[in-house]
C-alpha positions in Angstrom: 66.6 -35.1 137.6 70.1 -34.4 139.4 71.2 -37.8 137.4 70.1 -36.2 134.4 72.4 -32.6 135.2 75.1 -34.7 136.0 75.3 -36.6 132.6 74.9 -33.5 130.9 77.3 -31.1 133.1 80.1 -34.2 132.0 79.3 -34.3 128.4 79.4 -30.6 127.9 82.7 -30.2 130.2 84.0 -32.9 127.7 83.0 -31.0 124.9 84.7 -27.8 126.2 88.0 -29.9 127.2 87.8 -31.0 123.6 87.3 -27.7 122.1 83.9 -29.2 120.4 82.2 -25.9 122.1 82.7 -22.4 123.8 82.6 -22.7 127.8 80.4 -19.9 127.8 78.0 -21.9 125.9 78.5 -24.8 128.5 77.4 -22.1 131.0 74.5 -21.0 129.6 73.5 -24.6 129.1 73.8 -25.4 132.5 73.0 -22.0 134.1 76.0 -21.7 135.7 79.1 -19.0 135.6 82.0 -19.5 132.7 84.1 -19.2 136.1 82.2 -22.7 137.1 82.4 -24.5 133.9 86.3 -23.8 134.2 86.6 -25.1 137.8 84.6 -28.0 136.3 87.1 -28.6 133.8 90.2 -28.4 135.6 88.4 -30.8 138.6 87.7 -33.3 135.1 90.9 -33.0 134.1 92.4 -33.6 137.6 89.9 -35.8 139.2 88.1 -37.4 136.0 84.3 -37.6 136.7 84.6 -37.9 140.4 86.0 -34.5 140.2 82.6 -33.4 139.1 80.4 -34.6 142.2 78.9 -31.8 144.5 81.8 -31.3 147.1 79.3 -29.2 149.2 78.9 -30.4 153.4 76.3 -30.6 154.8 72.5 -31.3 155.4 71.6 -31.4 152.1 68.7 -34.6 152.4 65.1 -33.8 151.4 62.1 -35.0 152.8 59.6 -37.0 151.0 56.1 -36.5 150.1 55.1 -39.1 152.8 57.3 -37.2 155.0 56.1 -33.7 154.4 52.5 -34.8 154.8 53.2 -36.2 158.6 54.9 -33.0 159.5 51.8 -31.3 158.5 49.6 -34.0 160.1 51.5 -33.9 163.5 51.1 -30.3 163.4 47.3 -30.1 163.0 46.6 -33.1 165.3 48.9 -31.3 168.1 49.4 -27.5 167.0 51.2 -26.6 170.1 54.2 -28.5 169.0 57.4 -26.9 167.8 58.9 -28.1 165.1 61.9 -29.4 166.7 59.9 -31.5 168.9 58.2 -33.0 165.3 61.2 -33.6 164.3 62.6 -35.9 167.0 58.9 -37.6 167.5 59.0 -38.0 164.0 62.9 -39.2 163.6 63.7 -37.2 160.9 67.5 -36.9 159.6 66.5 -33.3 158.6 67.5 -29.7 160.5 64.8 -28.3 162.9 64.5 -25.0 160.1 63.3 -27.6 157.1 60.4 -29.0 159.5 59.9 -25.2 160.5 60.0 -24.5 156.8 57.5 -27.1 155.6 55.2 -25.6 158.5 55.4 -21.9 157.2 54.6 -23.5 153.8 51.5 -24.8 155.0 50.6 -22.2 157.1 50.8 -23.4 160.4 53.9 -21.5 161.6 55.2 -17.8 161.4 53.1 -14.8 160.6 51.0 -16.6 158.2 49.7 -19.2 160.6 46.2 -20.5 160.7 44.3 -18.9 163.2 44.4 -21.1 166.1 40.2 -21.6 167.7 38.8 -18.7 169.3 38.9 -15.1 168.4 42.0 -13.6 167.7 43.2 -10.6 169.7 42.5 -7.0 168.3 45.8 -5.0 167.8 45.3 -1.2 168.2 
């Protein structure tokens, strides 16, 4: 899929560098700001298609299915662990908050956690 955007984010910037159509239809198309499609023109124009490549630093790698699914399986074989200790036992190249994040998903973690055995405390 983010192949697919970036075909079509260079094809419509080409289009707009060659007056072909409006840059606020480029924006719409691509759900973005007519302030973006122009920064993505002027990096075309300066840069060619590299110019167009997510510039953003960072952490940005997802996990996989198979990945997701032994978070979730560590955590319910050993539900004391924390999810930065999954993470190293696991050796995943991901941030401590995206294991803690599949966890909440799944309901293991946070205020929407399972209920561990045993009764749960009364609150008053």
């Amino acid at each position: 899929m983010y192949i697919e955007t970036a075909i079509l984010k260079e094809e419509l910037v080409k289009k707009v560098i060659t007056k072909q159509i409006k840059c606020d239809e480029a924006a719409r198309q691509l759900r973005v700001t007519l302030r973006t499609v122009q920064n993505y023109c002027y990096r075309f124009l300066k840069d060619g298609p590299q110019g167009l490549k997510d510039r953003r630093t960072g952490n940005h790698r997802k996990l996989s299915p198979l990945e997701k699914a032994a978070i979730v399986t560590y955590k319910l074989d050993r539900p004391q662990r924390s999810a930065r200790l999954i993470r190293d036992r696991l050796r995943l190249g991901v941030s401590e908050e995206a294991v803690r994040l599949i966890l909440v998903k799944h309901r293991l973690s946070g205020s929407g956690a399972l209920a561990k055995s045993g009764p749960t405390p009364l609150t008053v």
